[in-house]
C-alpha positions as CSV (number, residue, x, y, z in Angstrom):
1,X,16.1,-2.3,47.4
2,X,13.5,-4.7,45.9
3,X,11.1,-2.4,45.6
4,X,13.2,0.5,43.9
5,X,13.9,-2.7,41.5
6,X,10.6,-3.1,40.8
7,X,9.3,0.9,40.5
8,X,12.1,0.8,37.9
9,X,11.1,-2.4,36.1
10,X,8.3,-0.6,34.4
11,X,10.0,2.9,33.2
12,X,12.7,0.7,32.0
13,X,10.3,-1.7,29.7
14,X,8.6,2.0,28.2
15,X,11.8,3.2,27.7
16,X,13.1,-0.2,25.6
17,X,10.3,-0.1,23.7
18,X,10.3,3.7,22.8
19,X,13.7,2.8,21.7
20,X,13.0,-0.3,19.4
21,X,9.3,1.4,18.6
22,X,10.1,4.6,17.0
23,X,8.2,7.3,15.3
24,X,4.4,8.0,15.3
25,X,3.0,5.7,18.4
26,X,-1.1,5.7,16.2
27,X,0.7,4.2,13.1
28,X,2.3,1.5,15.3
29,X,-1.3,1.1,16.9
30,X,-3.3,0.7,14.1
31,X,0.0,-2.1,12.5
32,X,-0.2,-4.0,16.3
33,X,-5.0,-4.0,15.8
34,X,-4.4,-5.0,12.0
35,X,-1.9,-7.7,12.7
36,X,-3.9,-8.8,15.7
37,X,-7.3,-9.3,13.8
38,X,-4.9,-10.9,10.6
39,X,-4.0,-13.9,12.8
40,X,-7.6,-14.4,14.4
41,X,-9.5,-13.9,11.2
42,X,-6.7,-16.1,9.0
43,X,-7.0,-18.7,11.3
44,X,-10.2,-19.1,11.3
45,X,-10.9,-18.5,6.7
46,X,-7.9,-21.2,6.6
47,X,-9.7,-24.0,7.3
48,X,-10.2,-25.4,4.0
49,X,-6.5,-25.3,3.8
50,X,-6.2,-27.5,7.5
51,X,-8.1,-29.4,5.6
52,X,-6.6,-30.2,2.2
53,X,-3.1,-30.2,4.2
54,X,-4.0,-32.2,7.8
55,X,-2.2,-29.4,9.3
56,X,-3.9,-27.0,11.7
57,X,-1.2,-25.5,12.7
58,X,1.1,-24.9,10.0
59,X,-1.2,-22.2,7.1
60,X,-1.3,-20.0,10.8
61,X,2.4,-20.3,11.9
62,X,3.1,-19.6,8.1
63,X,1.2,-16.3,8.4
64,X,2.5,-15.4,11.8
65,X,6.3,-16.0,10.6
66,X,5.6,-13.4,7.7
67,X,4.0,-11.3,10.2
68,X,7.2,-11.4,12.5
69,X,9.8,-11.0,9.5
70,X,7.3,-8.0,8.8
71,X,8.0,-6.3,11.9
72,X,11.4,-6.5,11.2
73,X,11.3,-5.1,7.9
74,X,9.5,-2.1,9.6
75,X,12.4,-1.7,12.1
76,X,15.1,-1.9,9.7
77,X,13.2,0.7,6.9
78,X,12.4,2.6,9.9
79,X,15.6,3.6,11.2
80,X,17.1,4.4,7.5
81,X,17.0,7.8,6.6
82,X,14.5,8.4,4.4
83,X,17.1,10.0,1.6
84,X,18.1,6.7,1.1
85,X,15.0,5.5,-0.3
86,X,16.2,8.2,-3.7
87,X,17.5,4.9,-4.9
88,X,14.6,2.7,-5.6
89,X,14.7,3.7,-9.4
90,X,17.7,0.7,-9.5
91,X,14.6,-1.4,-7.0
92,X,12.6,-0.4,-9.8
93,X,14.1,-1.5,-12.6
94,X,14.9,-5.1,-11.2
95,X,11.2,-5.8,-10.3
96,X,10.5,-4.7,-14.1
97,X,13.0,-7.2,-15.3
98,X,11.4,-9.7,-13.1
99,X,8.1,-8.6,-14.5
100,X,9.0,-9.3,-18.3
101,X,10.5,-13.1,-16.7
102,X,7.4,-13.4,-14.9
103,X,5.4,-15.3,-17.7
104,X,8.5,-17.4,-19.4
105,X,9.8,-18.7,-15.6
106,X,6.5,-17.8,-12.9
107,X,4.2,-20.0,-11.1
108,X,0.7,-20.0,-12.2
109,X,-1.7,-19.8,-9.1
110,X,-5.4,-19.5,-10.0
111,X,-5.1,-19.0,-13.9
112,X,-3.2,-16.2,-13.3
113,X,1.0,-16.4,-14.0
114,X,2.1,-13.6,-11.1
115,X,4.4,-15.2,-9.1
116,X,8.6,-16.6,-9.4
117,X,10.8,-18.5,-7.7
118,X,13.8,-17.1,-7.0
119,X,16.5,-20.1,-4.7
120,X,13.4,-21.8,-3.2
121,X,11.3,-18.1,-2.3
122,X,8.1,-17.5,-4.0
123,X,7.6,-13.9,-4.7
124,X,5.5,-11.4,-6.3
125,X,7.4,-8.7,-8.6
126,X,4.5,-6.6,-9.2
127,X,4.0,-6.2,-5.2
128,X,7.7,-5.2,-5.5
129,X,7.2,-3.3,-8.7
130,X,4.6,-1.3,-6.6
131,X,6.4,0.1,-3.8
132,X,9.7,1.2,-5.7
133,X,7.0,2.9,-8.7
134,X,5.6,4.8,-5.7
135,X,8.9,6.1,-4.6
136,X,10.7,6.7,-7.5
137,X,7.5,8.8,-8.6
138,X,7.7,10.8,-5.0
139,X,11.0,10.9,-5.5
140,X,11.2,12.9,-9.2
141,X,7.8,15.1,-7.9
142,X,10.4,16.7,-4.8
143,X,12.7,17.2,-7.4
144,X,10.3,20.0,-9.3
145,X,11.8,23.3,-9.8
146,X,9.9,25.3,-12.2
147,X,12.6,24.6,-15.1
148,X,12.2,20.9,-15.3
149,X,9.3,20.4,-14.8
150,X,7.6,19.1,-17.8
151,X,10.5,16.8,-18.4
152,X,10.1,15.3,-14.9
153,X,6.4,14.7,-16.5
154,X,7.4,13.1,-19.1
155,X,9.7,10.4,-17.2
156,X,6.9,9.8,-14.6
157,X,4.5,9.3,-16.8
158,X,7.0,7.2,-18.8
159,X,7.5,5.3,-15.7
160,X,3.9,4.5,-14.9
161,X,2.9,3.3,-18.3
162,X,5.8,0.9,-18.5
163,X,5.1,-0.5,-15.6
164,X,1.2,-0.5,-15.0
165,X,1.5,-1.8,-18.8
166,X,3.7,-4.6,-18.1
167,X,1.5,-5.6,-15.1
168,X,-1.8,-5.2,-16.6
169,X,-1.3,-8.0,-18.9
170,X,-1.4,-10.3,-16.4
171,X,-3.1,-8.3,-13.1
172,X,-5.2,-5.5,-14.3
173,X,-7.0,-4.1,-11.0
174,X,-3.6,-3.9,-9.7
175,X,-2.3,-2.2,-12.3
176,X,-5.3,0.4,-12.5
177,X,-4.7,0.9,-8.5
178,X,-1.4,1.7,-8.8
179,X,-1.4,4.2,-11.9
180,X,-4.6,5.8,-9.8
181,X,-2.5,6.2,-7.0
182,X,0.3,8.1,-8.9
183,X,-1.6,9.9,-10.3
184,X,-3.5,11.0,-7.2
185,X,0.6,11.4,-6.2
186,X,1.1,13.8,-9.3
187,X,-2.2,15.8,-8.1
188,X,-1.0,16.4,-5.0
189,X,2.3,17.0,-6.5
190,X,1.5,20.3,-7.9
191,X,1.8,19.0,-11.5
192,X,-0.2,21.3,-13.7
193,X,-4.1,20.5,-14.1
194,X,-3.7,20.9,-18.1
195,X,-0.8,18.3,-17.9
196,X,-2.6,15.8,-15.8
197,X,-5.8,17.0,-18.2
198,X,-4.3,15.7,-21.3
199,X,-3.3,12.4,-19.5
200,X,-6.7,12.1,-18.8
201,X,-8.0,12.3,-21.9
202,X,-5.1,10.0,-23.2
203,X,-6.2,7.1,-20.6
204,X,-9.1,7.6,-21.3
205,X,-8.8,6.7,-25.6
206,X,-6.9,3.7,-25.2
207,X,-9.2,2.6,-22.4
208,X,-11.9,3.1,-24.9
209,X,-10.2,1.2,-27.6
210,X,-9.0,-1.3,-25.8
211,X,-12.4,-2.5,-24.9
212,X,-13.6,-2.2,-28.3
213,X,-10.8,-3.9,-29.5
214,X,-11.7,-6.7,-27.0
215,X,-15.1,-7.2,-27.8
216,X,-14.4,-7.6,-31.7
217,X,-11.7,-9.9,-30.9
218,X,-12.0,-13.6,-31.5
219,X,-11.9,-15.8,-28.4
220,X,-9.3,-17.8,-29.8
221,X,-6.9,-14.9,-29.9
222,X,-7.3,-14.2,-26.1
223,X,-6.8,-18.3,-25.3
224,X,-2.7,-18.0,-25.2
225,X,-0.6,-15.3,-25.1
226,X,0.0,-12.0,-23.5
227,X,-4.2,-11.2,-23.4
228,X,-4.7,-14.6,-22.0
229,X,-6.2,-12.9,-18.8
230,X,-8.8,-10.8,-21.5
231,X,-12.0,-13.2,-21.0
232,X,-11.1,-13.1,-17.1
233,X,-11.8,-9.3,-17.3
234,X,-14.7,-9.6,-19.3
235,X,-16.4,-12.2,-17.6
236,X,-16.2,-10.5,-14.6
237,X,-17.5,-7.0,-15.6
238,X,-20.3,-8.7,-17.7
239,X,-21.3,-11.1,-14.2
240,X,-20.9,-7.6,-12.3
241,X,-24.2,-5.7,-14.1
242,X,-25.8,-9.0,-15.2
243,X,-28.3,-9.1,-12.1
244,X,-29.6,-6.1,-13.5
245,X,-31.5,-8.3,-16.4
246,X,-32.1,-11.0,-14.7
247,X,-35.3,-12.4,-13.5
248,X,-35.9,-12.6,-9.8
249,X,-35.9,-16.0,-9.2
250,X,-32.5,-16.3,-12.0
251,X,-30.9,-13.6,-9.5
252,X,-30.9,-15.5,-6.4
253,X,-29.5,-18.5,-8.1
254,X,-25.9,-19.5,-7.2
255,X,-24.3,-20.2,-10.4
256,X,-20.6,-20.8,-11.4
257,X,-20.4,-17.4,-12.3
258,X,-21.7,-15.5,-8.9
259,X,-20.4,-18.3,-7.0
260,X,-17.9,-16.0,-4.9
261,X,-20.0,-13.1,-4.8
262,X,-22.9,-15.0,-3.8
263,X,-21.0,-16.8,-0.8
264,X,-19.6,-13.5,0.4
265,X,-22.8,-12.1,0.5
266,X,-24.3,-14.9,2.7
267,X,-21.6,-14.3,5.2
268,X,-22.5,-11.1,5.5
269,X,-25.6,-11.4,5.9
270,X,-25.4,-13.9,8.6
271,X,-22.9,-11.9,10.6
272,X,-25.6,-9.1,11.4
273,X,-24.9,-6.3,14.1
274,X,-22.1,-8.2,16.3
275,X,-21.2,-11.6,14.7
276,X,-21.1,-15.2,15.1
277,X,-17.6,-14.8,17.0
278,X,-14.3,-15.8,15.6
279,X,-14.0,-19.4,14.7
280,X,-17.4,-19.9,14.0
281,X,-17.9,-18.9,10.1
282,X,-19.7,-20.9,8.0
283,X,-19.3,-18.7,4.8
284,X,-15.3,-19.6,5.4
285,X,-15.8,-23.6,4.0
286,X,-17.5,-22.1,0.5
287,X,-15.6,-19.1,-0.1
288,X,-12.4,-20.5,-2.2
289,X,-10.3,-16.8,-1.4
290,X,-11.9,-16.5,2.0
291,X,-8.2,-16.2,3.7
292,X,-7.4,-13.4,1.1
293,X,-9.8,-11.5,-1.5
294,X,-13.1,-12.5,0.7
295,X,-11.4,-12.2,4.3
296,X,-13.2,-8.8,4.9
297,X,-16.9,-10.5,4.3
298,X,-15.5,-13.5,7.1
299,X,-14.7,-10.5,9.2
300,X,-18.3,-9.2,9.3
301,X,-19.6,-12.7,9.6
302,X,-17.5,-12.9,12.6
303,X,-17.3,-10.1,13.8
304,X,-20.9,-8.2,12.6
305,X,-21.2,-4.9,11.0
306,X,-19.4,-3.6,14.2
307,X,-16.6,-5.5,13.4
308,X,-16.4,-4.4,9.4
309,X,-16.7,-0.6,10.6
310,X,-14.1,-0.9,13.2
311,X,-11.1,-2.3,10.5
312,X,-12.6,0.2,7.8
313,X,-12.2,3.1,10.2
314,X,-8.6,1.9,11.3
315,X,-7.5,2.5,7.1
316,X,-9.2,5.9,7.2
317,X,-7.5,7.0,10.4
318,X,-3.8,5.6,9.0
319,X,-4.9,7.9,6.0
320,X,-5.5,10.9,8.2
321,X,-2.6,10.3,10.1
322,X,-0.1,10.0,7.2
323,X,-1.7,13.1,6.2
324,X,-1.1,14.6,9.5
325,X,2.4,13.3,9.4
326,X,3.4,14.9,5.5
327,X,1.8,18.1,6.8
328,X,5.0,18.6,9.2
329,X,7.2,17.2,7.2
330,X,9.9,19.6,6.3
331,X,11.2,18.0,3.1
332,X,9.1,17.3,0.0
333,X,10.4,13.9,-0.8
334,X,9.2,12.3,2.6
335,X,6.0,14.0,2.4
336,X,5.4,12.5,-0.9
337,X,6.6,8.9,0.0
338,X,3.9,9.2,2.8
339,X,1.2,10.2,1.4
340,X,1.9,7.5,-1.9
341,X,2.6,4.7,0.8
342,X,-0.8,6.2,2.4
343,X,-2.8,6.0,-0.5
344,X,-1.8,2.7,-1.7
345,X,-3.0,0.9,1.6
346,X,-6.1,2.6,2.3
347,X,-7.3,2.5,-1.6
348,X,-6.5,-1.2,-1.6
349,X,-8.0,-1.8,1.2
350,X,-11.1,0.0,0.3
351,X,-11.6,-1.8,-3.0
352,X,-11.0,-4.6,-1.2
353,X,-13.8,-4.2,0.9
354,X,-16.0,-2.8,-2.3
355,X,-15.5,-6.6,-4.0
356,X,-17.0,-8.2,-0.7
357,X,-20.3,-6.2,-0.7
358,X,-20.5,-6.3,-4.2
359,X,-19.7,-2.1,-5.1
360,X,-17.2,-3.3,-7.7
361,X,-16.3,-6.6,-10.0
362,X,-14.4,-8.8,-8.5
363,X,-10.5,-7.6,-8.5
364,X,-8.2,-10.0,-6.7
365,X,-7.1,-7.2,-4.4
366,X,-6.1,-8.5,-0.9
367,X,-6.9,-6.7,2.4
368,X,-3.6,-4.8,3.1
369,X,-1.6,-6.5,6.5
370,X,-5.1,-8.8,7.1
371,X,-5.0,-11.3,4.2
372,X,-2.8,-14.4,3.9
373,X,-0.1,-13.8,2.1
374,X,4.1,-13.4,1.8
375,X,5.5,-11.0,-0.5
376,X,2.0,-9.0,-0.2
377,X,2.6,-9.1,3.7
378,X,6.1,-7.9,3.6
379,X,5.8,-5.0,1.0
380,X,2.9,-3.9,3.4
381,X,5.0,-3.9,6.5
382,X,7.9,-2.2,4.1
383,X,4.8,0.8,3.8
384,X,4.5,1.4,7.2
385,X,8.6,1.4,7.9
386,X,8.5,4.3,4.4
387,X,6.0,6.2,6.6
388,X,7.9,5.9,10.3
389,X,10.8,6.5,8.2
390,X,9.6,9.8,7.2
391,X,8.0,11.0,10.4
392,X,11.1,10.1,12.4
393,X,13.7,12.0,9.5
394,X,11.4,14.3,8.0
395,X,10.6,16.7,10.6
396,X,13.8,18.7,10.4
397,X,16.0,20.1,13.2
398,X,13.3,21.3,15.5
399,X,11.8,18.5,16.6
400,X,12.5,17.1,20.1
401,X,15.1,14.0,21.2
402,X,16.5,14.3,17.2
403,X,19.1,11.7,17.0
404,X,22.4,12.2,15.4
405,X,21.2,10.6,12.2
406,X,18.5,12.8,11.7
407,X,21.1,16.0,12.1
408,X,22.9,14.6,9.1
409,X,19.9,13.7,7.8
410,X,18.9,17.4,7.1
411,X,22.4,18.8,6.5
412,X,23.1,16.6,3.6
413,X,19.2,16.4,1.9
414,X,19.4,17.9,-1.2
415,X,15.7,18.5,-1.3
416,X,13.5,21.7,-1.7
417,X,12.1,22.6,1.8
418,X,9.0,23.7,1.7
419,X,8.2,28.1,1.9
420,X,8.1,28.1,5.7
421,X,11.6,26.6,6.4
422,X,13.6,29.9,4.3
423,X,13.8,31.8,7.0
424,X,16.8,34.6,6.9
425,X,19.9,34.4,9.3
426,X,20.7,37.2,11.4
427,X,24.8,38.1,10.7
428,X,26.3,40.7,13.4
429,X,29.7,42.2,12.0
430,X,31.9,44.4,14.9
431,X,34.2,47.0,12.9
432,X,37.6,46.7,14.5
433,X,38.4,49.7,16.8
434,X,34.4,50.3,17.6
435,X,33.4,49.0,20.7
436,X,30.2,50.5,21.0
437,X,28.9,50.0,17.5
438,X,27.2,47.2,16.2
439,X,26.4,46.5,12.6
440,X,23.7,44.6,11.1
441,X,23.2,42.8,7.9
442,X,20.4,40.5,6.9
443,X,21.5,37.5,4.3
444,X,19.3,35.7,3.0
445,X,19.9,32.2,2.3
């Protein structure tokens, strides 16, 4: 009897957790590695914080707490129908609100005014602001028709220059990000070249202006106000190709200006092929961001160039496998929402990455579900739950061990299936009085 017990003890704990742990099983791999190496490598880039606070526990079991209200965000967004996610225009719209109360009523945290308290919780509306832009443009893409097109343009693009606009006065790189990645969205979309052409060109102009129109200001104008962030960008594009002029011995000078940069660069350099081990960076107590926009050069210090390759290949494959995932999905509104959750986290992550080895200026990007952080940490874990989401809804009747849900799911979408799913039903009519007879008629539907 005990031993029947405990042949079934195993089967039981797979089946629980196939239960709790649904959709595609390498998306829930990659979130369990990227969580895993978060709280090893945070633990270790915090210890400036233990130190400032006399705490060495609490900056870890702060991260670990957002980590396990992250896995419940993923389990509640994963077992909602992805239709439901239509709605976050109204999401939308209340992060954008947030947005404009941002400067009058936020926190500012490192010269930079992009966080607000709302009844004691510190949040970020332009994380926020992110996620339900994504969707909403996802959303009005499924919703093409050949008819309506070019007014469905004219809101998303509508959309993403009110947003990205409002954002960009105080967080430019993510701005840029996210009007990249709805763009890339609108590509993918279908949206027609000469349309996404002339947006282009448009970006283009007042990018173009507006840097002209920055380097004839007066620095007093950019001091206060809404371009109070303008000699931050500046500064930081100018210290970017300044090495290029330099003298040699200038170059390897750590300065005010390359301090970050240079630290980040010492700590990769010292991790080398397989590290120093966790725990025992020494880049960590110079880098002030080495928890969150410098975490990926403690990773190689820690864990060598082995280490770096293996959390850079765990982005591309989630991108592969969201692309794997939107390429079965039935409906065009989950495949959109996939790929745009997709994009976000492995384009973030890569710029990321860029900043620490010194491709790009320095953004203030964090590495997606590895960096400290709250709000950041929860609308990460709220893309993964958009993606299992989809995989588990999207996939239409066919797929095996449906649940009632997703049955309703695909009777009630009002979405365009793609080409493959019209396929035309079969109608047999018997004439009364003719047994032998049969007639067919093919309907198309």
């Amino acid at each position: 009897m005990s031993a029947e017990l405990a042949s079934s003890e195993p089967g039981s704990r797979v089946s629980f957790f196939s239960k709790v742990f649904k959709g595609d099983k390498v998306v829930w791999a990659i979130f369990i590695i990227l969580c895993l190496i978060s709280v090893i490598e945070v633990f270790s880039a915090t210890s400036t914080i233990v130190y400032r606070q006399h705490n060495q526990w609490g900056p870890i079991l702060r991260h670990i707490m957002f980590l396990i209200g992250g896995v419940g965000i993923i389990l509640l967004i994963h077992n909602i129908p992805y239709r439901y996610f239509s709605s976050l225009i109204f999401i939308l719209i209340i992060s954008v609100i947030l947005l404009i109360l941002t400067p009058v009523i936020g926190t500012t945290v490192n010269g930079a005014e992009r966080w607000i308290s709302i009844f004691g919780f510190t949040i970020q509306p332009s994380e926020i602001a992110k996620i339900s832009l994504i969707g909403t443009i996802a959303f009005l893409l499924s919703k093409q028709n050949g008819e309506n097109d070019s007014t469905l343009f004219k809101w998303m693009v509508g959309l993403m220059v009110v947003v990205c606009g409002i954002i960009a006065l105080d967080n430019l790189s993510t701005a840029v990000l996210l009007f990249g990645v709805c763009f890339l969205l609108m590509f993918i979309g279908h949206v027609k070249l000469i349309r996404l052409a002339k947006l282009t060109l448009g970006i283009a102009l007042v990018a173009v202006l507006l840097v002209l129109v920055l380097k004839i200001m007066p620095q007093s104008w950019t001091e206060k106000g809404p371009l109070n962030r303008a000699e931050t960008w500046k500064s930081r594009i100018d210290n970017f190709g300044s090495h290029k002029q330099e003298a040699e011995e200038s170059y390897f000078t750590i300065t005010d200006d390359n301090y970050q940069v240079a630290h980040a660069k010492i700590a990769i350099s010292n991790g080398g092929l397989f590290g120093k081990i966790p725990g025992n960076s020494t880049e960590r107590d110079f880098l002030p961001q080495a928890y969150s926009d410098f975490i990926y050069a403690i990773i190689i210090e820690e864990l060598g160039l082995i280490g770096g390759v293996f959390v850079l290949l765990l982005y591309v494959i989630l991108l592969i496998r969201a692309g794997m995932i939107a390429r079965k999905t039935r409906k065009l509104f989950p495949k959109y929402l996939v790929l745009g959750s997709a994009l976000i986290l492995s384009i973030q992550a890569f710029v990321n990455m860029a900043v620490a080895v010194n491709l790009i200026p320095v953004t203030g990007q964090p590495l997606p579900l590895i960096s400290r952080g709250g709000t950041s940490t929860l609308i990460t874990c709220a893309y993964f739950g958009l993606i299992l989401s989809a995989d588990r809804f999207g996939m239409g009747k066919s797929k095996k061990k449906s649940t009632d849900d997703e049955a309703t799911d695909h009777t009630d979408d009002s979405d365009h299936d793609t080409p493959s799913d019209t396929k035309p039903d079969i109608v047999v009519h018997e004439p009364v009085g003719l047994e032998d007879n049969v007639e067919f008629e093919i309907i198309h539907v």
